[in-house]
PQR file of N, CA, C, O and H, with PARSE charges and radii, in Angstrom:
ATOM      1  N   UNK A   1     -18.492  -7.352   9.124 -0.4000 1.5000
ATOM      2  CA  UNK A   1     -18.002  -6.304   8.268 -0.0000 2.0000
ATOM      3  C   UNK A   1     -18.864  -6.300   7.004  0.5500 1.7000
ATOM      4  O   UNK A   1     -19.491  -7.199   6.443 -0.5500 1.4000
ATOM      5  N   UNK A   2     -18.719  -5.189   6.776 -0.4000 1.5000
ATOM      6  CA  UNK A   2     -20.266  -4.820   5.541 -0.0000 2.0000
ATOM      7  C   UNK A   2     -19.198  -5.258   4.335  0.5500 1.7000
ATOM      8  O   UNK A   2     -18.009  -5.010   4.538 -0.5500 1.4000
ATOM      9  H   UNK A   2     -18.209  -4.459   7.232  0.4000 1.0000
ATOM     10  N   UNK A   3     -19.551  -5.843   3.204 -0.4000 1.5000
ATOM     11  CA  UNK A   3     -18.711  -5.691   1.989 -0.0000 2.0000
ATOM     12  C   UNK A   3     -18.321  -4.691   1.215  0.5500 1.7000
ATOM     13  O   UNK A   3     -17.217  -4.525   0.697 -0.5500 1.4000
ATOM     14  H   UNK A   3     -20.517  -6.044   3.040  0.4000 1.0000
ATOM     15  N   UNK A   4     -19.519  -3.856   1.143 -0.4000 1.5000
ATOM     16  CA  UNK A   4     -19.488  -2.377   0.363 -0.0000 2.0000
ATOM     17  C   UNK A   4     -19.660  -1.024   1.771  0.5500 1.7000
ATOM     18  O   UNK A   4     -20.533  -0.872   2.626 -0.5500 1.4000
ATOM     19  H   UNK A   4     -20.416  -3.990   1.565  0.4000 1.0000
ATOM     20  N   UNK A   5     -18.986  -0.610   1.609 -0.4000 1.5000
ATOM     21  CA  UNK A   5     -19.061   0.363   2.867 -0.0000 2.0000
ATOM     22  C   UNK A   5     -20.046   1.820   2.332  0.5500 1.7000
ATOM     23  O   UNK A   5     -20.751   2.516   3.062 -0.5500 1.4000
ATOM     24  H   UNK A   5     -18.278  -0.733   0.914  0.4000 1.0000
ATOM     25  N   UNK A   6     -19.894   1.926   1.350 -0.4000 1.5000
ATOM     26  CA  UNK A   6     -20.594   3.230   0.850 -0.0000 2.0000
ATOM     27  C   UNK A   6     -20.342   2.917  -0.798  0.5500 1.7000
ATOM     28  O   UNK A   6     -19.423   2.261  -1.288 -0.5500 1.4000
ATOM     29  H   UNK A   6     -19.321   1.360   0.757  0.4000 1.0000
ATOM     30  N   UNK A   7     -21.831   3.831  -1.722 -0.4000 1.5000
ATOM     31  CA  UNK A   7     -20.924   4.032  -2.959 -0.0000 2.0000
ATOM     32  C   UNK A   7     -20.792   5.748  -3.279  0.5500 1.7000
ATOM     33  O   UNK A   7     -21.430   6.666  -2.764 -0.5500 1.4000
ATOM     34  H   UNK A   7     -22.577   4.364  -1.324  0.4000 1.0000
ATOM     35  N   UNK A   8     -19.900   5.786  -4.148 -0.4000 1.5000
ATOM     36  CA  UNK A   8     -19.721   6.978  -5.031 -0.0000 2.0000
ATOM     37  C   UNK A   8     -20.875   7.976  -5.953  0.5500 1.7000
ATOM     38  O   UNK A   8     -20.687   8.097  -7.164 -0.5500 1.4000
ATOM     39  H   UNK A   8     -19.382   5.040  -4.566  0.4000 1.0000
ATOM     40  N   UNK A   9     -21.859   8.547  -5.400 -0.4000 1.5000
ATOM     41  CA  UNK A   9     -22.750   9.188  -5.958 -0.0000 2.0000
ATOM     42  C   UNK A   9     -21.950  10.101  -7.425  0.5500 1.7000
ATOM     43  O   UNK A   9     -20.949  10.810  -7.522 -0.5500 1.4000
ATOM     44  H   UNK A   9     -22.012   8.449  -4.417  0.4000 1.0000
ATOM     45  N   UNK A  10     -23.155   9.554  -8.539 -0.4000 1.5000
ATOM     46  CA  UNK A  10     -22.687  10.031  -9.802 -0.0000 2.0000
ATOM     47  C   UNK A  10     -21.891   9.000 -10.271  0.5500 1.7000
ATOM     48  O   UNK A  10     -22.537   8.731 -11.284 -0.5500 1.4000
ATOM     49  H   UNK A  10     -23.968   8.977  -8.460  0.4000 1.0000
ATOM     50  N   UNK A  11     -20.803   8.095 -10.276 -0.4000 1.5000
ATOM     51  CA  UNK A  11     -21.016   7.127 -10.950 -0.0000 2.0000
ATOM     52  C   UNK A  11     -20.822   5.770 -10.592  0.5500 1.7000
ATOM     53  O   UNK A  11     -20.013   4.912 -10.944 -0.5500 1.4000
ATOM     54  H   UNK A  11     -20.278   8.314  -9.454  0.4000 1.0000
ATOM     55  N   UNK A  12     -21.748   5.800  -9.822 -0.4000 1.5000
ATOM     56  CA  UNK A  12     -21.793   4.604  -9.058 -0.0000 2.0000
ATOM     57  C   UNK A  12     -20.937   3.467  -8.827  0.5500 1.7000
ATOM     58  O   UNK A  12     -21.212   2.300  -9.105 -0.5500 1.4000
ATOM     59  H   UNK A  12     -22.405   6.497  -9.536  0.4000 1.0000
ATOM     60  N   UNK A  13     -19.841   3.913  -8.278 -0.4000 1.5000
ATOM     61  CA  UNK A  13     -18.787   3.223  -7.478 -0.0000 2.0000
ATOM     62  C   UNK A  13     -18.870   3.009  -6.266  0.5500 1.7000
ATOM     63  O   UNK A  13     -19.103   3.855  -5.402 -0.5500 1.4000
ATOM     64  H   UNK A  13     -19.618   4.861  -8.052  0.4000 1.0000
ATOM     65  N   UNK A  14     -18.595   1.296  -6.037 -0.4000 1.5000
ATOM     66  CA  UNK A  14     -18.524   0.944  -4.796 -0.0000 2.0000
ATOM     67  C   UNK A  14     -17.508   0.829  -4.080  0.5500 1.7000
ATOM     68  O   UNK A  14     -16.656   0.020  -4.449 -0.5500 1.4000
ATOM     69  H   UNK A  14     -18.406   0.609  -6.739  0.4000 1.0000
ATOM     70  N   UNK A  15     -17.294   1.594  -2.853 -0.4000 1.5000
ATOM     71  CA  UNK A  15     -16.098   1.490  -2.434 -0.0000 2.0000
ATOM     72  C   UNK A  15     -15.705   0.281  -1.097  0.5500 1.7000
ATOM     73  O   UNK A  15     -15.625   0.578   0.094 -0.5500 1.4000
ATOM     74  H   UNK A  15     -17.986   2.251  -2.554  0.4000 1.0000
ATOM     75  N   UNK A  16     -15.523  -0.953  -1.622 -0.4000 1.5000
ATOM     76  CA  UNK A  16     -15.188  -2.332  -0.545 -0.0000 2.0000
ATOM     77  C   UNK A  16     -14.376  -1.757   0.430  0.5500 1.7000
ATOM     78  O   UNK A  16     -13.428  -0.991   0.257 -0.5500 1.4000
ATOM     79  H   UNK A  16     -15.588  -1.194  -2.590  0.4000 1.0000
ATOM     80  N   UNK A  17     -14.944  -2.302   1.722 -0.4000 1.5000
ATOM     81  CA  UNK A  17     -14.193  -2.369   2.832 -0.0000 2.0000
ATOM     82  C   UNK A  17     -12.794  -3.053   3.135  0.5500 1.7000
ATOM     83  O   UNK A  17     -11.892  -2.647   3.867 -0.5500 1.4000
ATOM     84  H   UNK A  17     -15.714  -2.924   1.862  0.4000 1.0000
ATOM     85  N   UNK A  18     -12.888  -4.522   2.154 -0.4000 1.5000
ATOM     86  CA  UNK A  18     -11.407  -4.977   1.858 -0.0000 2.0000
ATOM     87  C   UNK A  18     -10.292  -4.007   1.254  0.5500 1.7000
ATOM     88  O   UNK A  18      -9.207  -3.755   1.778 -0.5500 1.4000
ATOM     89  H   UNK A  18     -13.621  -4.852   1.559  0.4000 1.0000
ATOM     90  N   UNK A  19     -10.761  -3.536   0.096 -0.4000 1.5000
ATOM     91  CA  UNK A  19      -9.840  -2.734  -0.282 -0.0000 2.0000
ATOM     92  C   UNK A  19      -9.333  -1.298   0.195  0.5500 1.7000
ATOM     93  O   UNK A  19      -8.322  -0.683  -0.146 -0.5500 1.4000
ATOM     94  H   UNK A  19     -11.643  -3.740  -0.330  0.4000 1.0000
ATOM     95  N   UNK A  20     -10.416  -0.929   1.149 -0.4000 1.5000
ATOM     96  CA  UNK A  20      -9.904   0.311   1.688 -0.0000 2.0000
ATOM     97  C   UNK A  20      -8.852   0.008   3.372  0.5500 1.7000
ATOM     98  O   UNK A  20      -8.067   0.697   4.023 -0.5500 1.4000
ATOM     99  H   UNK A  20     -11.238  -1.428   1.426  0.4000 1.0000
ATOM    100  N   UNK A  21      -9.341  -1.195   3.479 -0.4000 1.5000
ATOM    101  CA  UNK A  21      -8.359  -1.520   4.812 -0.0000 2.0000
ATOM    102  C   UNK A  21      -7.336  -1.977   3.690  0.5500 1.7000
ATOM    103  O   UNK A  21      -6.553  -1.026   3.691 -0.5500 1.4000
ATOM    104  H   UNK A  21      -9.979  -1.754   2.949  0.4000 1.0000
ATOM    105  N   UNK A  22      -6.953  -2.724   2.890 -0.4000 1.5000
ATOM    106  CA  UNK A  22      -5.491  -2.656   2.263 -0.0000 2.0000
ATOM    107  C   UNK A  22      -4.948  -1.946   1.670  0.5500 1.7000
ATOM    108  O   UNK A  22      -3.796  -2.181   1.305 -0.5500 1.4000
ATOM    109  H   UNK A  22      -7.589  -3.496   2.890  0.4000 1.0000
ATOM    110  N   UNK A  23      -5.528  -0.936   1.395 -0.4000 1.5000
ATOM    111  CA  UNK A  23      -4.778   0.844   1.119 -0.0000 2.0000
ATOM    112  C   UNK A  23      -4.601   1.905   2.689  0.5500 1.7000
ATOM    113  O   UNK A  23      -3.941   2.932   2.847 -0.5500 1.4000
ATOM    114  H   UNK A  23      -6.464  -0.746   1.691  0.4000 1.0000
ATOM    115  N   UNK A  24      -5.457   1.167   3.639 -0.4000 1.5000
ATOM    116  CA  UNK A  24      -4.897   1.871   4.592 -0.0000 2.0000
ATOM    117  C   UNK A  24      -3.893   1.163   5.574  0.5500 1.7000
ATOM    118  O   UNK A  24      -3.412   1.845   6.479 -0.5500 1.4000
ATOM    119  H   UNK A  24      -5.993   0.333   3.511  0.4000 1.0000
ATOM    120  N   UNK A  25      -3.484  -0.400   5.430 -0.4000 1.5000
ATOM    121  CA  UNK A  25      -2.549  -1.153   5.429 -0.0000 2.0000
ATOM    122  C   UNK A  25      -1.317  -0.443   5.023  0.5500 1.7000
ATOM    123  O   UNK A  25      -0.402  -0.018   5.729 -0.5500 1.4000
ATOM    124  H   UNK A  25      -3.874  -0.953   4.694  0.4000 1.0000
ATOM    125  N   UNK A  26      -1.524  -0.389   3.391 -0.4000 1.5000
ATOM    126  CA  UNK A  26      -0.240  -0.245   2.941 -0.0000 2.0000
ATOM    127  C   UNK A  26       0.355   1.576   3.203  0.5500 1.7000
ATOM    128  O   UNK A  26       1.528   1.931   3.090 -0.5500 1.4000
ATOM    129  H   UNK A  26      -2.268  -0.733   2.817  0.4000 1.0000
ATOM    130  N   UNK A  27      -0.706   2.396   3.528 -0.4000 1.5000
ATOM    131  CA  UNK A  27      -0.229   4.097   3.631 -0.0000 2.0000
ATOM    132  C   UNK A  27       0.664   3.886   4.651  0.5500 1.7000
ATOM    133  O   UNK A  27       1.832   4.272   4.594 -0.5500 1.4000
ATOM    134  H   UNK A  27      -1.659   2.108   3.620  0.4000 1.0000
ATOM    135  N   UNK A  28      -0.084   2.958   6.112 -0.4000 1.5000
ATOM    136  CA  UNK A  28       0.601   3.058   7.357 -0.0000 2.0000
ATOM    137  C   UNK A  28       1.885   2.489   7.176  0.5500 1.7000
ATOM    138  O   UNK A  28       2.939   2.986   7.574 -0.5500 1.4000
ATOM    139  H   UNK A  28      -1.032   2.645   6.159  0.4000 1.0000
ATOM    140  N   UNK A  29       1.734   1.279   6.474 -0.4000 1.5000
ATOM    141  CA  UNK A  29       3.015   0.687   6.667 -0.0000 2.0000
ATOM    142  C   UNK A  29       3.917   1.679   6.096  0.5500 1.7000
ATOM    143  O   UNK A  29       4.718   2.088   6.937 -0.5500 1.4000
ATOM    144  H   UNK A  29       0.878   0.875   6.151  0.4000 1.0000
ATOM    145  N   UNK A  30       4.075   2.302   4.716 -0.4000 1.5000
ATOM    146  CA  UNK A  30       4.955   3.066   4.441 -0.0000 2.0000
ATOM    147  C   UNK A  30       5.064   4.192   5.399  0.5500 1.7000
ATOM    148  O   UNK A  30       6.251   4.096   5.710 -0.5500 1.4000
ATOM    149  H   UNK A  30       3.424   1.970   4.033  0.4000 1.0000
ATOM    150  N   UNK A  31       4.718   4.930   5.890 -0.4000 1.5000
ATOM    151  CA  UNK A  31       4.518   6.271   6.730 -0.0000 2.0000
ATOM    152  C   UNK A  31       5.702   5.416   7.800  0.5500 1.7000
ATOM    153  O   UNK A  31       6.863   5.777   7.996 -0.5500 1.4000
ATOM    154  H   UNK A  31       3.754   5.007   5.637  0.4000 1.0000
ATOM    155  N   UNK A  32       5.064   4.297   8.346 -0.4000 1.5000
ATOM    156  CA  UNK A  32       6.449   3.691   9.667 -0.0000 2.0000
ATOM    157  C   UNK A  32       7.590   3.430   9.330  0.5500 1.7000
ATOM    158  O   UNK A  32       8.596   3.508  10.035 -0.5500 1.4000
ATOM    159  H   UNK A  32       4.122   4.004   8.186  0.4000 1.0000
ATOM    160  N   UNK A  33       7.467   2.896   7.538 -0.4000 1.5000
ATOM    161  CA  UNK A  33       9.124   3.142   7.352 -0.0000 2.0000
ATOM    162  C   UNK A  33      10.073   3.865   7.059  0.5500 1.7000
ATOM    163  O   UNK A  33      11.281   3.713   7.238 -0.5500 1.4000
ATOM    164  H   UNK A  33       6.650   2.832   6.965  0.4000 1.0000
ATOM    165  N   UNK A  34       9.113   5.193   6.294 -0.4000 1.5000
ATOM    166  CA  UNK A  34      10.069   6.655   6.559 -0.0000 2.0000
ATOM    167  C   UNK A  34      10.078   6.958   7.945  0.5500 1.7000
ATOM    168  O   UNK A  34      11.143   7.535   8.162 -0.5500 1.4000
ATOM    169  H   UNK A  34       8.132   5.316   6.148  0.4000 1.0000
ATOM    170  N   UNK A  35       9.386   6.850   9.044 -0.4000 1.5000
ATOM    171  CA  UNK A  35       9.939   7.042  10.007 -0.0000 2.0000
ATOM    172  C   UNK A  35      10.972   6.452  11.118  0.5500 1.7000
ATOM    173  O   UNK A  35      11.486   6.992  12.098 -0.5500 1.4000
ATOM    174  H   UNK A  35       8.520   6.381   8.867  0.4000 1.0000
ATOM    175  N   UNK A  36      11.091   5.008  10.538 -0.4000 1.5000
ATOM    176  CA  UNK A  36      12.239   4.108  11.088 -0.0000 2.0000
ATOM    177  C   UNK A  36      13.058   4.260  10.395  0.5500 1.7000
ATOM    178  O   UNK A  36      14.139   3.960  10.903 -0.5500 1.4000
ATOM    179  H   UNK A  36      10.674   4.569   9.742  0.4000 1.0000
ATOM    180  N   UNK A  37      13.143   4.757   8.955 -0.4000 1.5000
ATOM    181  CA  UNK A  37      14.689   5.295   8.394 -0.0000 2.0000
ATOM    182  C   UNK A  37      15.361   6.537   8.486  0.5500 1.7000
ATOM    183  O   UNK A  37      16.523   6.816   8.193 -0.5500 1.4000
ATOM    184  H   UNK A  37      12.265   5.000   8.542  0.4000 1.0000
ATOM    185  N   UNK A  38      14.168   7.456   9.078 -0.4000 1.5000
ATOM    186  CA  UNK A  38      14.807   9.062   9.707 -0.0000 2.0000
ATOM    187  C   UNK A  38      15.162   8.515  10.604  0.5500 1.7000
ATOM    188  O   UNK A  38      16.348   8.693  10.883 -0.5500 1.4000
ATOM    189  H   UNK A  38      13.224   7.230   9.316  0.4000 1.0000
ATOM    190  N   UNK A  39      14.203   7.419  11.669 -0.4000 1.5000
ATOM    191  CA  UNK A  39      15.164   7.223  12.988 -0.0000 2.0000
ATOM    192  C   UNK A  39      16.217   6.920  13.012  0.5500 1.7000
ATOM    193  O   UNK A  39      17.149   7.489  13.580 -0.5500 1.4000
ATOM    194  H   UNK A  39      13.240   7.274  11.443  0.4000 1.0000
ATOM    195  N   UNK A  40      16.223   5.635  12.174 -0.4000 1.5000
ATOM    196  CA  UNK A  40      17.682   4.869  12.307 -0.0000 2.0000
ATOM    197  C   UNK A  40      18.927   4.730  11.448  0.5500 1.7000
ATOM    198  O   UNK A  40      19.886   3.958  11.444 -0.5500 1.4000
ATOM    199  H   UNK A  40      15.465   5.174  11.713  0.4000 1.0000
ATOM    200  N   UNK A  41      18.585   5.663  10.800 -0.4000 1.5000
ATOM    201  CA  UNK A  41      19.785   6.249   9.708 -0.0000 2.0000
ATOM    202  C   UNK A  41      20.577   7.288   9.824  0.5500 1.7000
ATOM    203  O   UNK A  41      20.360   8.379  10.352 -0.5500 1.4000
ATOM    204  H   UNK A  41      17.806   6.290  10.803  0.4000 1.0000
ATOM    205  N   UNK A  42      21.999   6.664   9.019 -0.4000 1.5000
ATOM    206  CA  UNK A  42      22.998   7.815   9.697 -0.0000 2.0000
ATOM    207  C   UNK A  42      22.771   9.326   8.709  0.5500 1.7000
ATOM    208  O   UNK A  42      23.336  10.379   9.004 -0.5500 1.4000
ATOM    209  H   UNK A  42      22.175   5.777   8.590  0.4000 1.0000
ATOM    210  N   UNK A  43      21.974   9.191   7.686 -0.4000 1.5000
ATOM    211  CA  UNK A  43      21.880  10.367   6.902 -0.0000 2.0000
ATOM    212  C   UNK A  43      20.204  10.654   6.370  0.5500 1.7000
ATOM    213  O   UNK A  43      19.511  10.182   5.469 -0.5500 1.4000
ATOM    214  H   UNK A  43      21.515   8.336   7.446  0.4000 1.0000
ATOM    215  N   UNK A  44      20.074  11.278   7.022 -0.4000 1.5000
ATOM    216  CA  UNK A  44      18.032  10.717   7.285 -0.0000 2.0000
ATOM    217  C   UNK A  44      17.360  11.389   6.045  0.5500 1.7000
ATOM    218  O   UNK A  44      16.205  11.071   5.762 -0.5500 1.4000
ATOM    219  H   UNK A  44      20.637  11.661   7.754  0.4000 1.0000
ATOM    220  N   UNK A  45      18.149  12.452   5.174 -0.4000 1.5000
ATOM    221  CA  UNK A  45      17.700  13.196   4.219 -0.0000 2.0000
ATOM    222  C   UNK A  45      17.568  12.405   3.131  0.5500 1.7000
ATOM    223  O   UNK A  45      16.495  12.173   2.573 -0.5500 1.4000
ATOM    224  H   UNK A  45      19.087  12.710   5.404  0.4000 1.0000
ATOM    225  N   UNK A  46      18.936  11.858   2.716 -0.4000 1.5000
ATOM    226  CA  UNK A  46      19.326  11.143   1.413 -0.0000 2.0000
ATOM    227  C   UNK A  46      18.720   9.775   1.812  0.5500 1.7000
ATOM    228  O   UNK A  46      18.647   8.962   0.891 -0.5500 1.4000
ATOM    229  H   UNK A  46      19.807  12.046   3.169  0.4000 1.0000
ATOM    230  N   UNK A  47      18.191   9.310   3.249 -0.4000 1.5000
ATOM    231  CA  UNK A  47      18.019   7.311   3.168 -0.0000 2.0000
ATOM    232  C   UNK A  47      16.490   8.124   3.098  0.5500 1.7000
ATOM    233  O   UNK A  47      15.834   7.626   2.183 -0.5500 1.4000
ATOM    234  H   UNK A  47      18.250   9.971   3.998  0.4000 1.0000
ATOM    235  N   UNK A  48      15.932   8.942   3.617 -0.4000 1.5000
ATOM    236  CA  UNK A  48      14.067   8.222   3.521 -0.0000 2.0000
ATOM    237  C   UNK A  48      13.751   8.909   1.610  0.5500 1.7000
ATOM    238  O   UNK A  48      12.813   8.655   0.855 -0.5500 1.4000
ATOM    239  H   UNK A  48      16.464   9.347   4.360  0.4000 1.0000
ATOM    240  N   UNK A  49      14.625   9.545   1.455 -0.4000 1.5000
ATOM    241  CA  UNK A  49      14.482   9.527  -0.133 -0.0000 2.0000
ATOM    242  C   UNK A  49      14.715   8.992  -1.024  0.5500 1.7000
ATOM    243  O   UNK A  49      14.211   9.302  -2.103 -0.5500 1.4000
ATOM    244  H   UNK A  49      15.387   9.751   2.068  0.4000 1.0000
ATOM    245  N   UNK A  50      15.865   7.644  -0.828 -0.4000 1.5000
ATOM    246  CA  UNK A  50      16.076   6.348  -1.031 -0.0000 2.0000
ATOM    247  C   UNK A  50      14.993   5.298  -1.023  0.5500 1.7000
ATOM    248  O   UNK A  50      14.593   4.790  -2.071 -0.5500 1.4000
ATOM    249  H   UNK A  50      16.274   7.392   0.049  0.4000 1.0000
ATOM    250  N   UNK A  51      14.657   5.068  -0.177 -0.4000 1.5000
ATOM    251  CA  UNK A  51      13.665   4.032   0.740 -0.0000 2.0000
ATOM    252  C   UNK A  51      12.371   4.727   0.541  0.5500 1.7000
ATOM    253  O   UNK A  51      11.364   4.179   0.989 -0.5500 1.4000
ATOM    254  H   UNK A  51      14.982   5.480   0.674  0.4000 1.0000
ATOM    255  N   UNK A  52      12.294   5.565   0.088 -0.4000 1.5000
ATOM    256  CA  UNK A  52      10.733   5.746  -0.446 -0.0000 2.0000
ATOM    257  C   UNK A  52      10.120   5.562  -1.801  0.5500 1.7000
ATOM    258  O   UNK A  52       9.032   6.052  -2.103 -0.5500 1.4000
ATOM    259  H   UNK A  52      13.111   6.011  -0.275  0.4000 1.0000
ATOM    260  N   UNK A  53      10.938   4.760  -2.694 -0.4000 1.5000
ATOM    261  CA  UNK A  53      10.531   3.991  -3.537 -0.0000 2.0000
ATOM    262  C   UNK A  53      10.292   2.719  -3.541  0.5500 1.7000
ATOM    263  O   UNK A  53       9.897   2.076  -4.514 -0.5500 1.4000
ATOM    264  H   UNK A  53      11.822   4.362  -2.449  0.4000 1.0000
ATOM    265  N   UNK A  54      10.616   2.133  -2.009 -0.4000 1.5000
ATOM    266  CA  UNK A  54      10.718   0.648  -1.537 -0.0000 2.0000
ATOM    267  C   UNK A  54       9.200   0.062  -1.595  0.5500 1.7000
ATOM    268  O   UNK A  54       8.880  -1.051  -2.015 -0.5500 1.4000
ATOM    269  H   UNK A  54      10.937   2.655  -1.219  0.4000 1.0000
ATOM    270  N   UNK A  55       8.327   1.084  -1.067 -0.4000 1.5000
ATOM    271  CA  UNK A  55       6.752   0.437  -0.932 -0.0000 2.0000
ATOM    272  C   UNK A  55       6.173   0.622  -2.391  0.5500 1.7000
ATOM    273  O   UNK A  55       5.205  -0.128  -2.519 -0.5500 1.4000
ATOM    274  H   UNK A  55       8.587   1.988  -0.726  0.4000 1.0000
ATOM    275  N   UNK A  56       6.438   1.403  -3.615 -0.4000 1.5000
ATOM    276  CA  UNK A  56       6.202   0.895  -4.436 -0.0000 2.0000
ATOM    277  C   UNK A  56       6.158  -0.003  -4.899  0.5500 1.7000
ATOM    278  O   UNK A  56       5.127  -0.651  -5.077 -0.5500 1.4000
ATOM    279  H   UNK A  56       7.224   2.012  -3.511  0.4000 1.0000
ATOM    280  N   UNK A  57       7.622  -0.409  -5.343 -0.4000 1.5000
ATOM    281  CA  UNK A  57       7.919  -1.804  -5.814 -0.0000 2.0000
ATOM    282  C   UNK A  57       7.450  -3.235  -5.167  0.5500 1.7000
ATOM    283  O   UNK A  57       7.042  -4.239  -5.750 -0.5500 1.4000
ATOM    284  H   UNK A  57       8.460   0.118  -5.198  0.4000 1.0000
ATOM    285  N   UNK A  58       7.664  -2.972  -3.622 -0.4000 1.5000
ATOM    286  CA  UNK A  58       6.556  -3.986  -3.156 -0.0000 2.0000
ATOM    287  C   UNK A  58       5.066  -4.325  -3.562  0.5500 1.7000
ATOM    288  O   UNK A  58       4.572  -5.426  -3.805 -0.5500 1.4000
ATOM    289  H   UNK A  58       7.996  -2.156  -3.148  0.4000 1.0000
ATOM    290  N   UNK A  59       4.457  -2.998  -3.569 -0.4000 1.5000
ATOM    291  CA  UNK A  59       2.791  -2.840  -4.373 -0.0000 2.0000
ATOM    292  C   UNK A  59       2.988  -3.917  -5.722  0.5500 1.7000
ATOM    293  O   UNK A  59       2.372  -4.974  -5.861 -0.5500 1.4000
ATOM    294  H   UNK A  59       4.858  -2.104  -3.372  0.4000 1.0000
ATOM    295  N   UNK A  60       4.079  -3.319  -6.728 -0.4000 1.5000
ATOM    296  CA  UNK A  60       4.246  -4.086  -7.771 -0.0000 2.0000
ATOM    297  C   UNK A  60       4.501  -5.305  -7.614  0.5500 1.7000
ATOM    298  O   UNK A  60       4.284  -5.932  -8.650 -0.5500 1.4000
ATOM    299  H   UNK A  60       4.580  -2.460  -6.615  0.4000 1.0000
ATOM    300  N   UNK A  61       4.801  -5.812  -6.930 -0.4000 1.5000
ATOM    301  CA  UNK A  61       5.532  -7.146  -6.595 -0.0000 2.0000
ATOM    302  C   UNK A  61       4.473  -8.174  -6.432  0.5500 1.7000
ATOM    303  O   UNK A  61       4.385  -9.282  -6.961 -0.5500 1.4000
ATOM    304  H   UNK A  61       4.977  -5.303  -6.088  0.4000 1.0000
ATOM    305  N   UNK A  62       3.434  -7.383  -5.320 -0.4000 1.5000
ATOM    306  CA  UNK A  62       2.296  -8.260  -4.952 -0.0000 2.0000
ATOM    307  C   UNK A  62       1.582  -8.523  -5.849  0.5500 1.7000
ATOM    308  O   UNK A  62       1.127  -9.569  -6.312 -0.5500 1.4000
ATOM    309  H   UNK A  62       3.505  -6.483  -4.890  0.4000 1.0000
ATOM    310  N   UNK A  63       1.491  -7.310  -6.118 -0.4000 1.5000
ATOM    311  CA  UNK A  63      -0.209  -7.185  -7.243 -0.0000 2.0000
ATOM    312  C   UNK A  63       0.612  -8.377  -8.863  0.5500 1.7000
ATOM    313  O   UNK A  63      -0.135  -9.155  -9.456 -0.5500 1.4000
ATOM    314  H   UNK A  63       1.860  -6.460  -5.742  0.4000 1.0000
ATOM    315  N   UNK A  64       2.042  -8.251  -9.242 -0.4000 1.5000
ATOM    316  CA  UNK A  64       2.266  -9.223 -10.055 -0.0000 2.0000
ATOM    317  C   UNK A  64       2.276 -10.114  -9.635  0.5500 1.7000
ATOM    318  O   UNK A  64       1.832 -10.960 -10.411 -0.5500 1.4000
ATOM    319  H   UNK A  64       2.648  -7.618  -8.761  0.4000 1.0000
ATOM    320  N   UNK A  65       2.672 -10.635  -8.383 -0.4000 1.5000
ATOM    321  CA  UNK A  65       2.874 -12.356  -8.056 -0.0000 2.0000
ATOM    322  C   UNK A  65       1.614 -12.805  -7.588  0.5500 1.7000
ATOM    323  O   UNK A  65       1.366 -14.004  -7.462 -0.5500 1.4000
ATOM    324  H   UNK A  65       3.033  -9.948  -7.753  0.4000 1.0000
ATOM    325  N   UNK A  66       0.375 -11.427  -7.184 -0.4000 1.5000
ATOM    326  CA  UNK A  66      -0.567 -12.500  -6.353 -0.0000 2.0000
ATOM    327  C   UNK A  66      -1.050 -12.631  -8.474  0.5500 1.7000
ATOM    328  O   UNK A  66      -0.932 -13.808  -8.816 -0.5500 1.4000
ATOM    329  H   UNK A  66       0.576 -10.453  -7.286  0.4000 1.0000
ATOM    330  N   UNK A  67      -1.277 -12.160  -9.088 -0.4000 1.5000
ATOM    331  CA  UNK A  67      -1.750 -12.859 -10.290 -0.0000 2.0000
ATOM    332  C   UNK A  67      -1.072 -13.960 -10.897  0.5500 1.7000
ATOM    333  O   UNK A  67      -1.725 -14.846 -11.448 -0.5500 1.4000
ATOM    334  H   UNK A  67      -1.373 -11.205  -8.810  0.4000 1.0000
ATOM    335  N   UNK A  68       0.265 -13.990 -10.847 -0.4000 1.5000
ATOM    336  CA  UNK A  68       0.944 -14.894 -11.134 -0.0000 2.0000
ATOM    337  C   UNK A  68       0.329 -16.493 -10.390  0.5500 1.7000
ATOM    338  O   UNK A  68       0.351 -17.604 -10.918 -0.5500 1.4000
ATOM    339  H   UNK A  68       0.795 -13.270 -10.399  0.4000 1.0000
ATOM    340  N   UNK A  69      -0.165 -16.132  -9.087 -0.4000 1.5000
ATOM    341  CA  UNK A  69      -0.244 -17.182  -8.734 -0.0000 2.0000
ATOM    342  C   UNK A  69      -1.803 -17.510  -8.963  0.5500 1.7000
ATOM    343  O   UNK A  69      -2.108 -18.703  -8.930 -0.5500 1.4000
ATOM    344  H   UNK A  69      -0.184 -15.229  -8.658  0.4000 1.0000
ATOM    345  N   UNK A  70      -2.792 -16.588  -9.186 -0.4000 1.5000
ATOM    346  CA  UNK A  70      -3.575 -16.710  -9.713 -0.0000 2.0000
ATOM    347  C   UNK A  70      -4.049 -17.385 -11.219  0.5500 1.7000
ATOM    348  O   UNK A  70      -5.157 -17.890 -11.404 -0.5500 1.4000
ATOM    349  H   UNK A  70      -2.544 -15.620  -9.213  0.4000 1.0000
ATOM    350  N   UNK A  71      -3.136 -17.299 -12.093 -0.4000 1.5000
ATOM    351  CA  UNK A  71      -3.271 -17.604 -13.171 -0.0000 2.0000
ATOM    352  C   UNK A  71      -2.455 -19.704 -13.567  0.5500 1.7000
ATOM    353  O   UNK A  71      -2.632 -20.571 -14.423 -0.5500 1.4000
ATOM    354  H   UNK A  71      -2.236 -16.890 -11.943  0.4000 1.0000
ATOM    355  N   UNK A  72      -1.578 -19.527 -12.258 -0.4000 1.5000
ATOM    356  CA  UNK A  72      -0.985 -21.016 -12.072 -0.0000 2.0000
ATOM    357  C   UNK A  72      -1.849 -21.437 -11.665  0.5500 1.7000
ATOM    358  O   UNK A  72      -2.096 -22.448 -12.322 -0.5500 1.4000
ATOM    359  H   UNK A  72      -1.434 -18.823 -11.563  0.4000 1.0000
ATOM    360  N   UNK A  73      -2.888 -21.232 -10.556 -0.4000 1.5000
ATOM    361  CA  UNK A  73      -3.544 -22.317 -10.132 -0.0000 2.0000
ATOM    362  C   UNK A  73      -5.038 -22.515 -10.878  0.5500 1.7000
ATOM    363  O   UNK A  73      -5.752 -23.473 -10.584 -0.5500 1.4000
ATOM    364  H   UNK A  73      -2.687 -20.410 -10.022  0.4000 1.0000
TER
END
């Protein structure tokens, strides 16, 4: 796997292959869980509009604890 997959012509941004597979990690994963809460919910309007603030807070969660644990060790 290449490290830099391409950059950004004009201001030269590199766009990593790590980070674009963990933004396309995290789209999919959310996309499957609005669709396992339309599936499996008794009110599919009001739960995936509920539960679609869930993968936020996870984002937040990581990105604070993986520094947290970054900064302990």
């Amino acid at each position: 796997m290449h490290p830099i997959l391409f950059t950004i012509p004009g201001i030269d941004f590199p766009v990593r292959s790590f980070g674009l597979m963990v933004a396309a990690g995290f789209l999919l994963g959310t996309w499957i869980l609005g669709k396992l809460v339309a599936r499996m919910s008794r009110n599919p309007s009001k739960d995936v509009e509920r539960y679609g603030a869930l993968p936020v807070w996870v984002l937040i969660g990581v990105v604070l604890g993986a520094r947290a644990v970054y900064v302990i060790v």
